[in-house]
ROROLUM-633914 format. One record per atom (N, C-alpha, C, O): residue in one letter; atom name; x, y, z. Coordinates in pm, 1 decimal, padded with zeros to 6 digits. Atoms other than C-alpha are relative to their C-alpha. Layout:
<"A","CA",<X,Y,Z>>
...
***
This chain:
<"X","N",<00085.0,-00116.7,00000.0>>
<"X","CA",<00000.0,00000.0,00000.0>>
<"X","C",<00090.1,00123.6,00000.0>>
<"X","O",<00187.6,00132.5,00074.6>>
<"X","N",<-00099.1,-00114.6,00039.5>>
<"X","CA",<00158.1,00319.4,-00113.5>>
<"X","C",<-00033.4,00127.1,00093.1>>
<"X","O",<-00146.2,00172.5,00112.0>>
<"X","N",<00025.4,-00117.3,-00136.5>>
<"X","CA",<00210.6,00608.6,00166.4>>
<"X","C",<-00097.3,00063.6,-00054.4>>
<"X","O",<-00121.6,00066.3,-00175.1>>
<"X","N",<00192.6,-00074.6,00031.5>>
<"X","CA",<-00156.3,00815.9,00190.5>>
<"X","C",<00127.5,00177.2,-00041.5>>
<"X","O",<00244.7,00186.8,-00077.8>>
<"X","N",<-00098.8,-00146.0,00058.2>>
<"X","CA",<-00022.9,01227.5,00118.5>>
<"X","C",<00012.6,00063.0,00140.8>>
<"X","O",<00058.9,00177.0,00142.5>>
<"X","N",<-00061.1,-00093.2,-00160.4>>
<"X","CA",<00019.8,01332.4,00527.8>>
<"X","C",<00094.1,-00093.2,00005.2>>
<"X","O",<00201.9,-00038.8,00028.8>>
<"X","N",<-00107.4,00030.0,-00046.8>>
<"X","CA",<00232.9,01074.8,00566.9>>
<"X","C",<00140.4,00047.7,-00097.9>>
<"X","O",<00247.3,00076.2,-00043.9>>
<"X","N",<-00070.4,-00077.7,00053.7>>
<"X","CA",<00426.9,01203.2,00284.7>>
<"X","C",<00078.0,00124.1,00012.6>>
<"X","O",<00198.0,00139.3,-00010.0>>
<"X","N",<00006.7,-00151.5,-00033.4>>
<"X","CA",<00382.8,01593.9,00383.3>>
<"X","C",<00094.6,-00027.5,00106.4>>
<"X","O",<00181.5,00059.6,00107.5>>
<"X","N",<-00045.3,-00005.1,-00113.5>>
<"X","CA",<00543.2,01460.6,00716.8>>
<"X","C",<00153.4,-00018.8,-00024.5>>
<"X","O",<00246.0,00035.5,00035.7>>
<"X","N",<-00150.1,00042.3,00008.8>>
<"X","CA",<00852.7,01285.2,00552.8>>
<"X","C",<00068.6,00147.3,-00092.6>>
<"X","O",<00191.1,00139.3,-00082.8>>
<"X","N",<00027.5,-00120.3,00092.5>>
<"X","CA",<00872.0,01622.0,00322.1>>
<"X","C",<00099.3,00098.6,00119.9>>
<"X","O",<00216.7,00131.7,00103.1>>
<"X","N",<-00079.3,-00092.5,-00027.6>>
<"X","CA",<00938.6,01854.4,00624.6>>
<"X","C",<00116.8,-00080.5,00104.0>>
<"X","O",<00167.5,-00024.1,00201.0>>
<"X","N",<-00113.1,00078.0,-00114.7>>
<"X","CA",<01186.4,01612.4,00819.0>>
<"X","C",<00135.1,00037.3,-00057.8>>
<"X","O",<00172.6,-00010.5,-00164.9>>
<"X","N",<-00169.7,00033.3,-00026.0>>
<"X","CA",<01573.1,01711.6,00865.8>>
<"X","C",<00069.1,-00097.4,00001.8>>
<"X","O",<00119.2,-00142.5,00104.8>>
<"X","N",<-00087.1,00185.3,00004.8>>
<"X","CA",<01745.0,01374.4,00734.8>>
<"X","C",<00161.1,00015.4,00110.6>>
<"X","O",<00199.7,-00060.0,00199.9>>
<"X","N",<-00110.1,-00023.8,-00062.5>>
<"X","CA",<02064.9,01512.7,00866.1>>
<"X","C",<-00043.9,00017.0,00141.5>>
<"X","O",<00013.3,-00072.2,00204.0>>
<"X","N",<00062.9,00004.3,-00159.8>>
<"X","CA",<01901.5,01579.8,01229.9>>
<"X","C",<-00026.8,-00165.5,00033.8>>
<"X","O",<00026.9,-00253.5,00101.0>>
<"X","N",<00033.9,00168.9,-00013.3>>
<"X","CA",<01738.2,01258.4,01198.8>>
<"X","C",<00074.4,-00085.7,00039.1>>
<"X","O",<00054.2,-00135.1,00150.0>>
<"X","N",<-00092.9,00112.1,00000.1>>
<"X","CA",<02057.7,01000.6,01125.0>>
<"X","C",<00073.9,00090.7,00062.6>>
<"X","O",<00160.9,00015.4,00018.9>>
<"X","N",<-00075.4,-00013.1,-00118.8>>
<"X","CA",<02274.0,01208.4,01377.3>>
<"X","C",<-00086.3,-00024.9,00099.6>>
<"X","O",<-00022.3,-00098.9,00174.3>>
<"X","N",<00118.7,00056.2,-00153.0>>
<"X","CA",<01980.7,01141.1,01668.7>>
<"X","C",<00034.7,-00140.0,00006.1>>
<"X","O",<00060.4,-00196.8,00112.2>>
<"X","N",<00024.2,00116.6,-00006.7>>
<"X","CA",<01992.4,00819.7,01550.8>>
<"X","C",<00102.3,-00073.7,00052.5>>
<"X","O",<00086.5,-00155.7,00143.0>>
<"X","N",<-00111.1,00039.5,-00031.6>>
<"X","CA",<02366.8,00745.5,01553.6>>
<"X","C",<00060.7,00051.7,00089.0>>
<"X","O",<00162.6,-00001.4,00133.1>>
<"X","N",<-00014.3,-00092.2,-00164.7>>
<"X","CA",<02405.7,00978.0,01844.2>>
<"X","C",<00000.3,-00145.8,00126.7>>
<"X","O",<00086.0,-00202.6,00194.4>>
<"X","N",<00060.9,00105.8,-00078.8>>
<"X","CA",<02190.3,00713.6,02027.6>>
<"X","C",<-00081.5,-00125.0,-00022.4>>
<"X","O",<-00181.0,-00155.7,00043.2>>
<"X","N",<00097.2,00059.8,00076.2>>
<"X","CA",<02064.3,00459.5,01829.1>>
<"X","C",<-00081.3,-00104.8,00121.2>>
<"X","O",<-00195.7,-00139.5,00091.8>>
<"X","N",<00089.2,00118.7,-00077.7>>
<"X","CA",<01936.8,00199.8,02126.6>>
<"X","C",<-00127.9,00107.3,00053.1>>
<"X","O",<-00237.3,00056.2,00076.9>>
<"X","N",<00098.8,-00036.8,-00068.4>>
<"X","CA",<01728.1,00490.1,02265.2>>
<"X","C",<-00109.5,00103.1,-00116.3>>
<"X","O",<-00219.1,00155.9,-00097.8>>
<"X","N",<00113.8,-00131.9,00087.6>>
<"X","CA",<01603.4,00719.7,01932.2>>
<"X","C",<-00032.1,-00111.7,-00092.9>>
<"X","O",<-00149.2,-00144.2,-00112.6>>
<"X","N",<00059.6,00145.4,00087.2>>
<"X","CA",<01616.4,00399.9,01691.7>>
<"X","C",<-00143.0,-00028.5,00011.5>>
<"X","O",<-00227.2,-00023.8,-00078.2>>
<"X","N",<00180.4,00080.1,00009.6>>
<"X","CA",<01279.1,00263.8,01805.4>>
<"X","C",<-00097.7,00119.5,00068.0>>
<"X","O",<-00215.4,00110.8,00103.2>>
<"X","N",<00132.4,-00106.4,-00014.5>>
<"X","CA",<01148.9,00614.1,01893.9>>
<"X","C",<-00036.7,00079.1,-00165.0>>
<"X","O",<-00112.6,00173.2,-00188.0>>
<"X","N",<00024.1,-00087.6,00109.6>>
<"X","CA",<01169.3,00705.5,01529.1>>
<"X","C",<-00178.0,-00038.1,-00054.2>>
<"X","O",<-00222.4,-00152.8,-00051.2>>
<"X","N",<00154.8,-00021.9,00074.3>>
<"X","CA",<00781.5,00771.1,01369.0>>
<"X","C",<00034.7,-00059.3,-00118.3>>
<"X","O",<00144.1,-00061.9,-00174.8>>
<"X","N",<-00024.4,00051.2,00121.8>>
<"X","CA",<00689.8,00592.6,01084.2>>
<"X","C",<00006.9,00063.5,-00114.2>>
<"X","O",<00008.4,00001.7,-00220.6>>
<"X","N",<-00021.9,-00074.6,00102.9>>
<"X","CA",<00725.5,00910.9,00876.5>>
<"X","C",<00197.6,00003.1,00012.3>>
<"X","O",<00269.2,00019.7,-00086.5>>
<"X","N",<-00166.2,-00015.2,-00009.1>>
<"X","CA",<01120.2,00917.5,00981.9>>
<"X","C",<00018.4,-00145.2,-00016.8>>
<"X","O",<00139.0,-00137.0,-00040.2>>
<"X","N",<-00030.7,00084.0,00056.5>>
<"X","CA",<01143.7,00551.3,00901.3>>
<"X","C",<-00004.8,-00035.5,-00174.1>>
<"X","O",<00069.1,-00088.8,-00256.9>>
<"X","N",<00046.6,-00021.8,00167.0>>
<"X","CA",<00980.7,00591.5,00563.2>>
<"X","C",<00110.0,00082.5,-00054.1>>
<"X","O",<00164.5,00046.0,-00158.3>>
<"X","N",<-00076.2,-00040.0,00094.1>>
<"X","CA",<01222.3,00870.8,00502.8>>
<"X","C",<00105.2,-00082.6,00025.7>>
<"X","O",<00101.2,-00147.9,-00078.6>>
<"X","N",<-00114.8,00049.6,-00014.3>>
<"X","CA",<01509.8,00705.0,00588.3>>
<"X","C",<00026.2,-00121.5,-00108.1>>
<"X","O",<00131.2,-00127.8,-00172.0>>
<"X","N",<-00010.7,00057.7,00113.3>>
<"X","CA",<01431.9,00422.6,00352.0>>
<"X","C",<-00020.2,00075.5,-00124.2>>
<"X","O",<00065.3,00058.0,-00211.0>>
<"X","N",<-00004.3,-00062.0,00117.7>>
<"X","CA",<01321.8,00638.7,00085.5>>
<"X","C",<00143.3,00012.7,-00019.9>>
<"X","O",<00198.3,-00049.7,-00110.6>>
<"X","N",<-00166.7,-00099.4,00022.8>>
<"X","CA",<01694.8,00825.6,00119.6>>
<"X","C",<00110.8,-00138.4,-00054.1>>
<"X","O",<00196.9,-00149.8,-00141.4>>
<"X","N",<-00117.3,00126.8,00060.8>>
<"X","CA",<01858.2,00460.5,00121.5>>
<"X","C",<-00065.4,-00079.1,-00116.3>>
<"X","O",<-00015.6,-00189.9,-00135.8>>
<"X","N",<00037.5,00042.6,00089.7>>
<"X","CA",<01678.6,00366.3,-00144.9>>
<"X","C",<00060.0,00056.5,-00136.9>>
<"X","O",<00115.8,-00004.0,-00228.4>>
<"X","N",<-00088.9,-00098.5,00100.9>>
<"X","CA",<01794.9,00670.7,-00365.5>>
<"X","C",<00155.9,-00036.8,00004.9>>
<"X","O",<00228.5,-00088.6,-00080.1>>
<"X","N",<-00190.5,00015.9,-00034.0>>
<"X","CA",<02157.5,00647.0,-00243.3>>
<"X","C",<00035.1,-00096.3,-00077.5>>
<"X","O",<00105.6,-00084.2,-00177.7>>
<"X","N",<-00032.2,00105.1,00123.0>>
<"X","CA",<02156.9,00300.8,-00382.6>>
<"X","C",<00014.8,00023.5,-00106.1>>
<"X","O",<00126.9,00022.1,-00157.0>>
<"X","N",<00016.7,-00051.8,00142.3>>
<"X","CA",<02042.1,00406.2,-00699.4>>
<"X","C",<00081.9,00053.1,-00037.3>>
<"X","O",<00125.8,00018.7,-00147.1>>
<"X","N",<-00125.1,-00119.4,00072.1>>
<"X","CA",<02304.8,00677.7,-00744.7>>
<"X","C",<00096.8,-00079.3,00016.3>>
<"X","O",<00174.8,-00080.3,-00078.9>>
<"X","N",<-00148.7,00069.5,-00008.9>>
<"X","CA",<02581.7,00444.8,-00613.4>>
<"X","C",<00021.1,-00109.8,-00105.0>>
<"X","O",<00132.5,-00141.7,-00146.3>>
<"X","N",<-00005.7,00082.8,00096.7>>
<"X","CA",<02462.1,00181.7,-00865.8>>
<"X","C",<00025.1,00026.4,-00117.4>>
<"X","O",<00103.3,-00045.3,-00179.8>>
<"X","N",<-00060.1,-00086.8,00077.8>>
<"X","CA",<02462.2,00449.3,-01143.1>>
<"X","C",<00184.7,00004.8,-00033.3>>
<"X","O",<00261.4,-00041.8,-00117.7>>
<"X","N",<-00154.6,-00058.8,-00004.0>>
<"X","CA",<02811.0,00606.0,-01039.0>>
<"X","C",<00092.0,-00174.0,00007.4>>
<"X","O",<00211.3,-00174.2,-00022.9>>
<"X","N",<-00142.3,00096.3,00049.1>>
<"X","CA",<02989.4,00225.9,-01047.2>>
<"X","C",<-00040.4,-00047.5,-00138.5>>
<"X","O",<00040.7,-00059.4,-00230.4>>
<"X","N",<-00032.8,00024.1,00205.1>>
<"X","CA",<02837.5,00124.9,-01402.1>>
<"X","C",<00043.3,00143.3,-00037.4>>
<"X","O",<00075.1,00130.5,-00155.6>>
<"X","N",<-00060.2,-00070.9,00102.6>>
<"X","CA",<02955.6,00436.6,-01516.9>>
<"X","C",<00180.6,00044.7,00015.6>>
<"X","O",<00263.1,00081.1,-00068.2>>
<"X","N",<-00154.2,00076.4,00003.0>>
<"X","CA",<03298.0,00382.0,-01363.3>>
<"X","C",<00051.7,-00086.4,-00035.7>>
<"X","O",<00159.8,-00082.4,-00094.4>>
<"X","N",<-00043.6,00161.5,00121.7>>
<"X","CA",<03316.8,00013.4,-01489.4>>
<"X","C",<00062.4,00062.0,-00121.3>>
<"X","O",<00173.9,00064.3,-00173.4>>
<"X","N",<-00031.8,-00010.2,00213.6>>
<"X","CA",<03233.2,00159.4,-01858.5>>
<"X","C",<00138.9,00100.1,00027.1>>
<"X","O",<00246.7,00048.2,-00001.6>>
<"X","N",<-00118.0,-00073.4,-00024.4>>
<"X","CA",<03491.4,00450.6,-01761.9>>
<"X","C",<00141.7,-00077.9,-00044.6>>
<"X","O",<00218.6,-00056.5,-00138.4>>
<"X","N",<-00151.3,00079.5,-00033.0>>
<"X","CA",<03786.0,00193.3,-01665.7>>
<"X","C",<-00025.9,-00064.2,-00140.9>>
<"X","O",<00058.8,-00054.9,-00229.7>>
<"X","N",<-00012.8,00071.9,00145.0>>
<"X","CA",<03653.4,-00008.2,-01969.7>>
<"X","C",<00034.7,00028.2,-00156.6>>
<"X","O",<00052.8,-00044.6,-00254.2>>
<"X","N",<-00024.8,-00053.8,00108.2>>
<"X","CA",<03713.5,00221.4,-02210.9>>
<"X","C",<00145.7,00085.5,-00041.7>>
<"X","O",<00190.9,00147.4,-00138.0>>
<"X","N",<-00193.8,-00041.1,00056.6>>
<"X","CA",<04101.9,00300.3,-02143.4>>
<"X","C",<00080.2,-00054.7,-00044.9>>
<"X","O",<00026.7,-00165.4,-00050.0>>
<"X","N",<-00045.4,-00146.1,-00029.1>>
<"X","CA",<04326.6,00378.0,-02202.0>>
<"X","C",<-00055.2,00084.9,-00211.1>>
<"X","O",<-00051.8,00043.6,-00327.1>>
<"X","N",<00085.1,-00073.1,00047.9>>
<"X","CA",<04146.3,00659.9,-02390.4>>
<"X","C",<00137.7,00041.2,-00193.5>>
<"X","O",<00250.6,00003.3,-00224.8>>
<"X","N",<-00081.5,-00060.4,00133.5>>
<"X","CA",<04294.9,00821.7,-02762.6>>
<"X","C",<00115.0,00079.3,00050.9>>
<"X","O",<00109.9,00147.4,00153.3>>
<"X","N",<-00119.0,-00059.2,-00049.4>>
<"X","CA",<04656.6,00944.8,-02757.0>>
<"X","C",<-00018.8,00154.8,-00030.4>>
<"X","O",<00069.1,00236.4,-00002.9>>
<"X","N",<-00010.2,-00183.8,00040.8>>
<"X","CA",<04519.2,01320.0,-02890.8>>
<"X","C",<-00091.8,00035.1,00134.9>>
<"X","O",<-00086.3,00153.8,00166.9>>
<"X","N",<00095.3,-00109.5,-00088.2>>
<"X","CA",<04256.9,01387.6,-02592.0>>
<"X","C",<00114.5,00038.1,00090.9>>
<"X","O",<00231.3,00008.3,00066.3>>
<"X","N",<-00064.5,-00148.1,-00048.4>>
<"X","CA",<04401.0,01633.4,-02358.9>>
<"X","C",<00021.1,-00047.2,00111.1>>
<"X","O",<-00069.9,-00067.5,00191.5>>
<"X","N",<-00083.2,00103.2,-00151.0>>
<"X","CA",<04634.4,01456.3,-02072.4>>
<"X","C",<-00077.2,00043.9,00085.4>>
<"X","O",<-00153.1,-00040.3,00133.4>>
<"X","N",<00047.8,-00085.8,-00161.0>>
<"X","CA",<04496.6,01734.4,-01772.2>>
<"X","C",<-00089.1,-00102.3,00010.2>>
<"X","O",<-00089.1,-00202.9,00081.2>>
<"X","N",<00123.4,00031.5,-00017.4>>
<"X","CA",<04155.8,01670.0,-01883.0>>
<"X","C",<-00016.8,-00189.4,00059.1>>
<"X","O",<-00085.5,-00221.4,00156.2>>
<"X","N",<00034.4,00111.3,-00055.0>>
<"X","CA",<04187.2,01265.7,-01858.2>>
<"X","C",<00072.9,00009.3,00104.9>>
<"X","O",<00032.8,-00069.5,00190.5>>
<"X","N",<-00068.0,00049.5,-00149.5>>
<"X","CA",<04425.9,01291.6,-01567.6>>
<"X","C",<-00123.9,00046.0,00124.4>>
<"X","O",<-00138.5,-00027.3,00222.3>>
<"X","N",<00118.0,-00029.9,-00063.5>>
<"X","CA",<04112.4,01475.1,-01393.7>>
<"X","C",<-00127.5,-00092.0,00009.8>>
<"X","O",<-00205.8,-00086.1,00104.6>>
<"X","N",<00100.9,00103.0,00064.5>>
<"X","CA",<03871.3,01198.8,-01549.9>>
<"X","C",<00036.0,-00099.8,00088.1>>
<"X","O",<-00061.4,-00122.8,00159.7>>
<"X","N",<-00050.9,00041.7,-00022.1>>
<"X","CA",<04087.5,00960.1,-01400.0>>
<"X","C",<00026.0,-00005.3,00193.5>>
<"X","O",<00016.6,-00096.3,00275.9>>
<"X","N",<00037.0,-00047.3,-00169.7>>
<"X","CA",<04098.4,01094.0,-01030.6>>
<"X","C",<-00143.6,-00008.7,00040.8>>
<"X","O",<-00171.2,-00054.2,00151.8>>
<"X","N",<00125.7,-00002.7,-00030.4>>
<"X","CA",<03739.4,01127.0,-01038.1>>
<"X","C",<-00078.7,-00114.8,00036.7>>
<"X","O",<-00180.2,-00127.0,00105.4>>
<"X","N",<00099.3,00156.3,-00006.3>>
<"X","CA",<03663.6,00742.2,-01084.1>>
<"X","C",<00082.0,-00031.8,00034.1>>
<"X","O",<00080.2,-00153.1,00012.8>>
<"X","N",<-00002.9,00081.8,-00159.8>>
<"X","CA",<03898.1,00672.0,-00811.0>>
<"X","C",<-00039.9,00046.1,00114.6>>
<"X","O",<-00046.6,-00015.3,00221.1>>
<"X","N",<00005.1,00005.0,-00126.9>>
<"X","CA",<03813.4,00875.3,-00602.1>>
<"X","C",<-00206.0,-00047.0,-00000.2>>
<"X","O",<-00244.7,-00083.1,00111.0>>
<"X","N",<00143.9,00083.0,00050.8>>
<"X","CA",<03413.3,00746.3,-00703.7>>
<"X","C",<00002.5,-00158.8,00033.3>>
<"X","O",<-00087.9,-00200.5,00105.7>>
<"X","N",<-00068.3,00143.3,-00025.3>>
<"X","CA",<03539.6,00391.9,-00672.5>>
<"X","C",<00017.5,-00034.7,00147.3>>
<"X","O",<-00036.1,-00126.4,00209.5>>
<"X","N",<-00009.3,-00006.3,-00143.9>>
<"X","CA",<03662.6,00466.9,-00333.2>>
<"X","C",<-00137.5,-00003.5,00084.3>>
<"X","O",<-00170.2,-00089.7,00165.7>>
<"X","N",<00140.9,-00018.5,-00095.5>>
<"X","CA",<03301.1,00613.1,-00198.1>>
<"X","C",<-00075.0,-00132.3,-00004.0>>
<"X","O",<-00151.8,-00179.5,00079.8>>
<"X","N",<00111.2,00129.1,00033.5>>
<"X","CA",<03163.0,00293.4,-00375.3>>
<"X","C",<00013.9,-00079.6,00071.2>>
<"X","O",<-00077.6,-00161.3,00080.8>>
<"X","N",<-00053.1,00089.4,-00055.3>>
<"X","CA",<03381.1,00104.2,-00142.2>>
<"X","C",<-00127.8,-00099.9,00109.7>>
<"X","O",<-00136.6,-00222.3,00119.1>>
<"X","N",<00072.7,00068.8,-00070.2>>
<"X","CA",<03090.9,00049.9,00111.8>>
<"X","C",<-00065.0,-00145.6,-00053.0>>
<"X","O",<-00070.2,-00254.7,00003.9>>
<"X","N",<00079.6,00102.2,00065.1>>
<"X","CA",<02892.5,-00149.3,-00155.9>>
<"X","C",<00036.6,-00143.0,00001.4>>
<"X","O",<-00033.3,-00239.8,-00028.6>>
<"X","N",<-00065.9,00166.7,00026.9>>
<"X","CA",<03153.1,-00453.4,-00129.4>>
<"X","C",<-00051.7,-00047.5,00120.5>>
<"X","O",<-00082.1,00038.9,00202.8>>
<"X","N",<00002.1,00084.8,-00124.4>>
<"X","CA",<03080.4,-00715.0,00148.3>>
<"X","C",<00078.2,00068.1,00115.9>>
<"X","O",<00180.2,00133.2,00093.2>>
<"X","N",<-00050.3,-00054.2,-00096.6>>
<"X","CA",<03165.8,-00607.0,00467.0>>
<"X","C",<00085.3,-00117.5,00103.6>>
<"X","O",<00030.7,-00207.6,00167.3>>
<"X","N",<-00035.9,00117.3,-00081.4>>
<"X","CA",<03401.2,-00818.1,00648.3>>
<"X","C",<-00004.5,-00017.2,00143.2>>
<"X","O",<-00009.9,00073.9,00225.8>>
<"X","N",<00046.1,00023.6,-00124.2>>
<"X","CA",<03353.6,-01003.5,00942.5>>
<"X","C",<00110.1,00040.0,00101.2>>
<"X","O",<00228.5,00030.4,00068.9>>
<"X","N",<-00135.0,00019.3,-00103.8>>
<"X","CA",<03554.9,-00930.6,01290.3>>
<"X","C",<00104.4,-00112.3,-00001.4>>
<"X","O",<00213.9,-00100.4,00053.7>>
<"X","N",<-00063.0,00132.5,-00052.0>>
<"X","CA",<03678.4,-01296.1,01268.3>>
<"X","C",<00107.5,00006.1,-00153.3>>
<"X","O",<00214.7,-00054.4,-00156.8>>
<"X","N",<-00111.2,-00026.6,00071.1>>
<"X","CA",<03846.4,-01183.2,00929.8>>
<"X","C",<-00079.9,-00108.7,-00128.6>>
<"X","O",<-00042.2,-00079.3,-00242.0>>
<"X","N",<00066.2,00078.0,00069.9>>
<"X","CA",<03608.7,-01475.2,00737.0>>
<"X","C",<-00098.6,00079.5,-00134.2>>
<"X","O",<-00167.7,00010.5,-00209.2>>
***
C-alpha cells in the first residue's frame, strides 16, 4: 500500500541530517522512537543512495573499460577523469561485502 499524502507531507518537512545524527548519536534509545514518517524517510533516502551508487559504479566500470582513452585527448583533462573514478570507486567502497571481525 503506497504512503496516503500526510504521511508524505510529514517525511517532506523532516531534517534527514538531524534525523541520522539522533539516531547514531543514540541509536538503542532514538532507533525505536523514530515515527513511521522518519522511518519511511530514511528508507526512501537509502533507497535513492543506492540508486546513485549503482549508477556512479556502471559508469565507472564503462569509464575503466574504455582506457586507455585516444593518444590526442588532452592529458589534464583525462588525468582529472581519471581521479574522479577513483576517487568514485573509493566512496563505492561500502557497496563490497563487509568483512567479518573474525576476518572470514
Amino acid at each position: 500500500m503506497p504512503a496516503n499524502d500526510a504521511l508524505l507531507a510529514a517525511v517532506a518537512k523532516l531534517d534527514m541530517i538531524d534525523l541520522c545524527g539522533r539516531i547514531v548519536a543514540d541509536p538503542e534509545r532514538n532507533a525505536v522512537r523514530a515515527t513511521t514518517a522518519e522511518i519511511l524517510a530514511l528508507a526512501m533516502a537509502t533507497e535513492g543512495l543506492w540508486a546513485i551508487a549503482l549508477e556512479a559504479s556502471l559508469l565507472v566500470s564503462a569509464l575503466e573499460r574504455t582506457m586507455p582513452w585516444a593518444a590526442e585527448a588532452d592529458a589534464e583533462h583525462l588525468e582529472h577523469v581519471v581521479l574522479q573514478m577513483v576517487a568514485v570507486r573509493d566512496l563505492l567502497a561500502f557497496m563490497r561485502p563487509i568483512p567479518s571481525p573474525t576476518g572470514e
